[in-house]
SEVEXGU-513989 format. One record per atom (N, C-alpha, C, O): atom name; z, x, y; residue number from 1. Coordinates in Angstrom, 2 decimals, always signed. Atoms other than C-alpha are relative to their C-alpha. Example, Ala and Ser with C-alpha at 12.3 -4.5 7.8 and 13.67 -1.06 7.14 Angstrom:
BEGIN
SITE	atom	zz	xx	yy	nr
SITE	N	+0.00	+0.89	-1.19	1
SITE	CA	+7.80	+12.30	-4.50	1
SITE	C	+0.00	+0.90	+1.20	1
SITE	O	+0.66	+1.94	+1.18	1
SITE	N	-0.06	-0.82	-1.19	2
SITE	CA	+7.14	+13.67	-1.06	2
SITE	C	+0.73	-0.77	+1.09	2
SITE	O	+0.90	-0.26	+2.20	2
***
This chain:
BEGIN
SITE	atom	zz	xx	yy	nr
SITE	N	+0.00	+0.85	-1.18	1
SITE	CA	+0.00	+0.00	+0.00	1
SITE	C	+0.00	+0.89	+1.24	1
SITE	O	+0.67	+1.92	+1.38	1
SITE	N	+0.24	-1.30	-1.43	2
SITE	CA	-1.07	+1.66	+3.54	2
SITE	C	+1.02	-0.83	+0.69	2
SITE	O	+1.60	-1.89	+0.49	2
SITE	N	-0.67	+0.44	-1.44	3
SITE	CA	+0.59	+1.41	+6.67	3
SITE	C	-0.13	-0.48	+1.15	3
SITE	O	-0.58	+0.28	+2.01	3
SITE	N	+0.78	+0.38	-1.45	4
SITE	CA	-0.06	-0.52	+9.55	4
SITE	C	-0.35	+1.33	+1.09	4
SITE	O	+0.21	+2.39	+0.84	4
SITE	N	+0.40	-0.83	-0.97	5
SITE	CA	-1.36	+1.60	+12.31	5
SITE	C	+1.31	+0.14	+1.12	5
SITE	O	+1.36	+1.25	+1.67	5
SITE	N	-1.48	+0.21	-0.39	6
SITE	CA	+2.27	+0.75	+14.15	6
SITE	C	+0.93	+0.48	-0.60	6
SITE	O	+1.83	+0.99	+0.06	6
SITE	N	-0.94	-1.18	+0.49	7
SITE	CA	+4.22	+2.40	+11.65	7
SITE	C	-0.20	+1.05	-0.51	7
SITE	O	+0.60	+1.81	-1.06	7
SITE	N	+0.24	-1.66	+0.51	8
SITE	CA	+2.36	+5.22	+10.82	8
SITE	C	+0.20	+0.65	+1.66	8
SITE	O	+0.92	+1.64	+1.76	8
SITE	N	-0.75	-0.66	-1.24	9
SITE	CA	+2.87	+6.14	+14.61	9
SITE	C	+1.02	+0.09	+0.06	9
SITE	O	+1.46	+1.24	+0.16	9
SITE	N	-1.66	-0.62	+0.47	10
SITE	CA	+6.76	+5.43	+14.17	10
SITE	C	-0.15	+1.00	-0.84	10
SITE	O	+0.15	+2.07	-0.31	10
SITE	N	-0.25	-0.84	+0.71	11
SITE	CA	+6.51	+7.36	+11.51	11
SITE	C	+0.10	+1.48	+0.06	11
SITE	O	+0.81	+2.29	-0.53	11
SITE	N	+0.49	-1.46	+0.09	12
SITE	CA	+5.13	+10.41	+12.41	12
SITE	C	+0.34	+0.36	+1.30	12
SITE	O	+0.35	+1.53	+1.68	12
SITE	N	-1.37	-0.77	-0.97	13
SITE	CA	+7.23	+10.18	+15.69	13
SITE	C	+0.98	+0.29	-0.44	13
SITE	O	+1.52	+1.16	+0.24	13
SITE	N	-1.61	-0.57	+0.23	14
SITE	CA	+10.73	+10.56	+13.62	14
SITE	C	-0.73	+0.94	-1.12	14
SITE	O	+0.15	+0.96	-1.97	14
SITE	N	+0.03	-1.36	+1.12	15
SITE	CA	+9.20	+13.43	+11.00	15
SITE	C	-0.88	+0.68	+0.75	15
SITE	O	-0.35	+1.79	+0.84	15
SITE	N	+0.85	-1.21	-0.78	16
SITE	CA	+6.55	+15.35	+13.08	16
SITE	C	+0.33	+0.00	+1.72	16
SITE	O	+0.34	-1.01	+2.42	16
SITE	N	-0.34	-0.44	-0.93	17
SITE	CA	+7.42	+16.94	+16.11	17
SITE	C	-0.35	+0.14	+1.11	17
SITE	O	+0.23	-0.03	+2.19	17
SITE	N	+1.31	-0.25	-0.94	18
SITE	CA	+4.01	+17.90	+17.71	18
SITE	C	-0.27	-1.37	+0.61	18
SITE	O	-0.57	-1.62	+1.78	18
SITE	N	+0.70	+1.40	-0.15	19
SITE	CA	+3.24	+14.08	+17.19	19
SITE	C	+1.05	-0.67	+1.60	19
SITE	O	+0.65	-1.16	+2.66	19
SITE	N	-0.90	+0.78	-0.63	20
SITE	CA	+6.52	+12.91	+18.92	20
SITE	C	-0.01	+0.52	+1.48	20
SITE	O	+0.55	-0.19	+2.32	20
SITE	N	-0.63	-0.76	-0.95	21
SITE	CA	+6.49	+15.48	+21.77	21
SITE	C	-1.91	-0.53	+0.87	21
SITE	O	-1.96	-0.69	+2.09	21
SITE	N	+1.17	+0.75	-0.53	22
SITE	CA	+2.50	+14.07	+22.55	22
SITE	C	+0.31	-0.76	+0.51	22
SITE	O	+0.51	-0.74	+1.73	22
SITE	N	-0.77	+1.33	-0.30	23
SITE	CA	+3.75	+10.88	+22.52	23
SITE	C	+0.44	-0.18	+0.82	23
SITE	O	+0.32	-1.22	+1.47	23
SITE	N	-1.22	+0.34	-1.34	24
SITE	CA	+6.14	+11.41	+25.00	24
SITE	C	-0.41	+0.23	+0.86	24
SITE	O	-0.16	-0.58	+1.75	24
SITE	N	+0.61	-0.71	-0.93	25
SITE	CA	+4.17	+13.63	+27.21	25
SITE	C	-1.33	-1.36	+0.14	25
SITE	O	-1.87	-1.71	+1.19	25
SITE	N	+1.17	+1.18	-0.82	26
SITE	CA	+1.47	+10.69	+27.18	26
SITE	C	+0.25	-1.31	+0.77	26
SITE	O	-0.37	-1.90	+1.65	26
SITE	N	-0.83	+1.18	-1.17	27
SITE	CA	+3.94	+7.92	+28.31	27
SITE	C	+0.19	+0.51	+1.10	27
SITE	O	-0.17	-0.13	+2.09	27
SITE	N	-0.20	+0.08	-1.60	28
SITE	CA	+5.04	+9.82	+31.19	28
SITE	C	-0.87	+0.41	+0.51	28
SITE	O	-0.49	+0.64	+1.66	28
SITE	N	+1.48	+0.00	-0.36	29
SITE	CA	+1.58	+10.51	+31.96	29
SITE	C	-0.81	-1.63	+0.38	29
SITE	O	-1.46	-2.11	+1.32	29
SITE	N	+0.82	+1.09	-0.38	30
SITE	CA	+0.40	+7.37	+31.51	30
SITE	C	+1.10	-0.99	+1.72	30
SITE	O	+0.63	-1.67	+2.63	30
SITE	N	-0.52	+0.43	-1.14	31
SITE	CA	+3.27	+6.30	+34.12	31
SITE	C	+0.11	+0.22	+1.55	31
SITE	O	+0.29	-0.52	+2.51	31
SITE	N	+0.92	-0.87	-0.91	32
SITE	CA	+2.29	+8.75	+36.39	32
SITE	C	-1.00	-0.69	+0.71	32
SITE	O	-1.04	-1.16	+1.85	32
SITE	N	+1.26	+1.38	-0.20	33
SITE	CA	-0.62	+6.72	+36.53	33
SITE	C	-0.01	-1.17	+0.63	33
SITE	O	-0.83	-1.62	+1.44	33
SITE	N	-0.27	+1.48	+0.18	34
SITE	CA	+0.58	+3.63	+36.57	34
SITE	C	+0.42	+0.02	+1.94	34
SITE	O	-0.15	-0.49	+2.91	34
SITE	N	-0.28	+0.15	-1.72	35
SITE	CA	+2.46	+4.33	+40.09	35
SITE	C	-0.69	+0.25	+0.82	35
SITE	O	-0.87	-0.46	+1.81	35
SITE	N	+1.11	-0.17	-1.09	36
SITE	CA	-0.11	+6.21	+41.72	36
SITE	C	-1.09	-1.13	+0.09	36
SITE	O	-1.61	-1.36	+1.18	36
SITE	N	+0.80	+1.09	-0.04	37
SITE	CA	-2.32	+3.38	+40.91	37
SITE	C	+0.08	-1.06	+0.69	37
SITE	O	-0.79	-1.85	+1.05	37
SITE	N	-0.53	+1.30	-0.90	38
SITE	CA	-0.35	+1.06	+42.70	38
SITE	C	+0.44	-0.10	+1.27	38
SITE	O	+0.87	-1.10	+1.84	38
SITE	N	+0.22	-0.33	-1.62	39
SITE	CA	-0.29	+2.63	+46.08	39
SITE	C	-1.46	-1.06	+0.32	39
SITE	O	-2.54	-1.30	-0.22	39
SITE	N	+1.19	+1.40	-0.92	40
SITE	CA	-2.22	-0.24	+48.46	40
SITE	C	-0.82	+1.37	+0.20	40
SITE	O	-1.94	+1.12	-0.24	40
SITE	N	+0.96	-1.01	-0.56	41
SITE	CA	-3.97	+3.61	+49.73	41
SITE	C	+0.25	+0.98	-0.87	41
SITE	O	+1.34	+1.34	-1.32	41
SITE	N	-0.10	-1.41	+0.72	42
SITE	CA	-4.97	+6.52	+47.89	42
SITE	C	-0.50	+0.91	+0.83	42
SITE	O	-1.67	+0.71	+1.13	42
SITE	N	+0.50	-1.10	-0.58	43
SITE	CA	-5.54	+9.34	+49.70	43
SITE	C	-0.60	+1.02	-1.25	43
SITE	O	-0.27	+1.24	-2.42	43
SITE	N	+0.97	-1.08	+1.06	44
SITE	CA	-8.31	+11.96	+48.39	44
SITE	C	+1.01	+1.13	-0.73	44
SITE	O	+0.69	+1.77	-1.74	44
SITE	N	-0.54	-0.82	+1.28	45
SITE	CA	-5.48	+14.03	+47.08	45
SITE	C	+0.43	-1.30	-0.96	45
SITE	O	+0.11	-1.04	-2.12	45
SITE	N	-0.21	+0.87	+1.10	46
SITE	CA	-4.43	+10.97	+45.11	46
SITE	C	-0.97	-0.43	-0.97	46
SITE	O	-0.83	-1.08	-2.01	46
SITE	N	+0.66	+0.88	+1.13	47
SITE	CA	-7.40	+10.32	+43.75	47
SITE	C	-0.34	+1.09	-1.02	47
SITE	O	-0.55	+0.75	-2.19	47
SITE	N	+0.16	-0.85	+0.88	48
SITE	CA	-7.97	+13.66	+42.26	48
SITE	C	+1.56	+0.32	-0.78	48
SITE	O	+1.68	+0.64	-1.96	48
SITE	N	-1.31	+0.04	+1.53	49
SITE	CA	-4.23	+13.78	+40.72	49
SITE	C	-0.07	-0.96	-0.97	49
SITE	O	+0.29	-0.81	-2.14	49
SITE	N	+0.17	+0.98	+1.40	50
SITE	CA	-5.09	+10.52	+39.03	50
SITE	C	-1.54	+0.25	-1.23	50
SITE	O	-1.66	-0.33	-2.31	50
SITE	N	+1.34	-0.87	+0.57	51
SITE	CA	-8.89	+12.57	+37.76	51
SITE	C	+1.36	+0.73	-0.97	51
SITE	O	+1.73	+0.04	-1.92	51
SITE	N	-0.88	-0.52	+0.47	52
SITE	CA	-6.07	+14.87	+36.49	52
SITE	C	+0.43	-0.61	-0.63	52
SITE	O	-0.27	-0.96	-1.59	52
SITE	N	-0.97	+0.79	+0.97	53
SITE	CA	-3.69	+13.09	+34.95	53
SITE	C	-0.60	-0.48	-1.40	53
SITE	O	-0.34	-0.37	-2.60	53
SITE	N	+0.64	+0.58	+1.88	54
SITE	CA	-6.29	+11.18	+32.86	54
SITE	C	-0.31	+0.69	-0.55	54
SITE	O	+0.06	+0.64	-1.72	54
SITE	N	+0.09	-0.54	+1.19	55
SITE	CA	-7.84	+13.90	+31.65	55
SITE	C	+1.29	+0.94	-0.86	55
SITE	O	+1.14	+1.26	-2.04	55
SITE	N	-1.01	-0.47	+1.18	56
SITE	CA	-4.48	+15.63	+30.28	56
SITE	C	+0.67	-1.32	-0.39	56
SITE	O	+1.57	-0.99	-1.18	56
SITE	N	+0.03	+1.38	+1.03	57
SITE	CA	-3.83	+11.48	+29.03	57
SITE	C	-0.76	+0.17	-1.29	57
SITE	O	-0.23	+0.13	-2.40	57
SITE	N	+0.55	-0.15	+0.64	58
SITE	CA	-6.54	+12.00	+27.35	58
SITE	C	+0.04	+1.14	-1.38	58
SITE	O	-0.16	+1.01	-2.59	58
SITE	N	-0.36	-1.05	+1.46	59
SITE	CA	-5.71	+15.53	+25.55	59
SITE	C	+1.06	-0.10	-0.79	59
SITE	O	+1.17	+0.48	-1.87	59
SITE	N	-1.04	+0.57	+1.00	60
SITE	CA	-2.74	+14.09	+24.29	60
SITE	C	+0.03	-1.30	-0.75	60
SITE	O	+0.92	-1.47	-1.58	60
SITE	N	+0.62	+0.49	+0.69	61
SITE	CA	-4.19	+11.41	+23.06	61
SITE	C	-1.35	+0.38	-1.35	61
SITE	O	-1.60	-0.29	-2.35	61
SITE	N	+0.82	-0.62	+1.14	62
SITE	CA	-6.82	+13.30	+20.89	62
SITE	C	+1.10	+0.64	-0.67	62
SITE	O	+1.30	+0.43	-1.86	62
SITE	N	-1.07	-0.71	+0.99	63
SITE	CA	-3.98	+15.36	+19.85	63
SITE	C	+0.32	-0.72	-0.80	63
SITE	O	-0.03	-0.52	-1.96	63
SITE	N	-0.71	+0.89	+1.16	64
SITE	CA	-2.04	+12.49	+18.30	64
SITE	C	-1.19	-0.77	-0.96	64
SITE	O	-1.04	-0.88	-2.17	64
SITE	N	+1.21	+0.16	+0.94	65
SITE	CA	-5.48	+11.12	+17.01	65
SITE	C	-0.24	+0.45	-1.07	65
SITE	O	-0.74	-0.12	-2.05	65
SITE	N	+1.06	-1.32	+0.96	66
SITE	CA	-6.28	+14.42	+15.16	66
SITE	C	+1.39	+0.04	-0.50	66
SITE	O	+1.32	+0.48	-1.64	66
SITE	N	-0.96	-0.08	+1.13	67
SITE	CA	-2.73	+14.29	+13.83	67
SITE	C	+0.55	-1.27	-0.80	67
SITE	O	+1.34	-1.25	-1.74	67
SITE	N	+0.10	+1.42	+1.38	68
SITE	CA	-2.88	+10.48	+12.26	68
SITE	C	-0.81	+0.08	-0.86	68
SITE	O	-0.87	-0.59	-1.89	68
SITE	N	+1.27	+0.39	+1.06	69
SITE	CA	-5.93	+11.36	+10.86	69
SITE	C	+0.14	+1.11	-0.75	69
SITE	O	-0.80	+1.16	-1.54	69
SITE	N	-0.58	-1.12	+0.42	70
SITE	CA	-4.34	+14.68	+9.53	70
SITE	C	+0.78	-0.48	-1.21	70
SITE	O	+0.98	+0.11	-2.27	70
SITE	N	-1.82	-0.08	+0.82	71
SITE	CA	-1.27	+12.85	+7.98	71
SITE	C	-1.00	-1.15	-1.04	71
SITE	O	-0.76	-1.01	-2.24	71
SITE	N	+0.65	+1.19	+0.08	72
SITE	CA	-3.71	+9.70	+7.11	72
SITE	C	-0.81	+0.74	-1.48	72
SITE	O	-0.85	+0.19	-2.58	72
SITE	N	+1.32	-0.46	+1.21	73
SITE	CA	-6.46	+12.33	+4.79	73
SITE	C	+1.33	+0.78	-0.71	73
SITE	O	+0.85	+1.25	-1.74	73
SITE	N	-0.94	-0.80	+0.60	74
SITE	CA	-2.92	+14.24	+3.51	74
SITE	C	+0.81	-1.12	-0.81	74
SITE	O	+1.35	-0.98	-1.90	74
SITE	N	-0.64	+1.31	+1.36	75
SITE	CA	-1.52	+10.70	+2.10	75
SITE	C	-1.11	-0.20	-0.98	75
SITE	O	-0.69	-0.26	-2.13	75
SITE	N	+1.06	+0.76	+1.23	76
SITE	CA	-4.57	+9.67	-0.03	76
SITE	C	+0.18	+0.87	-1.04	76
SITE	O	-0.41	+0.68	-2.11	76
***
């Protein structure tokens, strides 16, 4: 029996380390986000910290990607 896609992420936040420490680094990234986004004005440095931001969103997101699909071809 597999795992939903919801608890193989729990999962591999309380036993892998790399996974959990992504994870974390992509929430407060993505919150990052979230506030600068919600300035009524962005000023041109704001708009390139939020260029920023997404793309290191993004590398921690492939990270944890490339380590579900790691843990995912290591269960079968």
């Amino acid at each position: 029996m597999g795992a939903s896609g919801a608890d193989l992420i729990e999962t591999l936040t309380r036993e892998n380390e790399e996974f959990k420490k992504a994870r974390e680094q992509h929430g407060h990234l993505a919150k990052q986000l979230d506030d600068l986004e919600k300035k009524p004005f962005l000023t041109p440095q704001d708009e390139v910290e939020i260029k920023v931001l997404k793309k290191k969103k993004l590398v921690y997101k492939d990270q944890m990607e490339k380590l579900l699909s790691q843990y995912r071809t290591g269960r079968k």
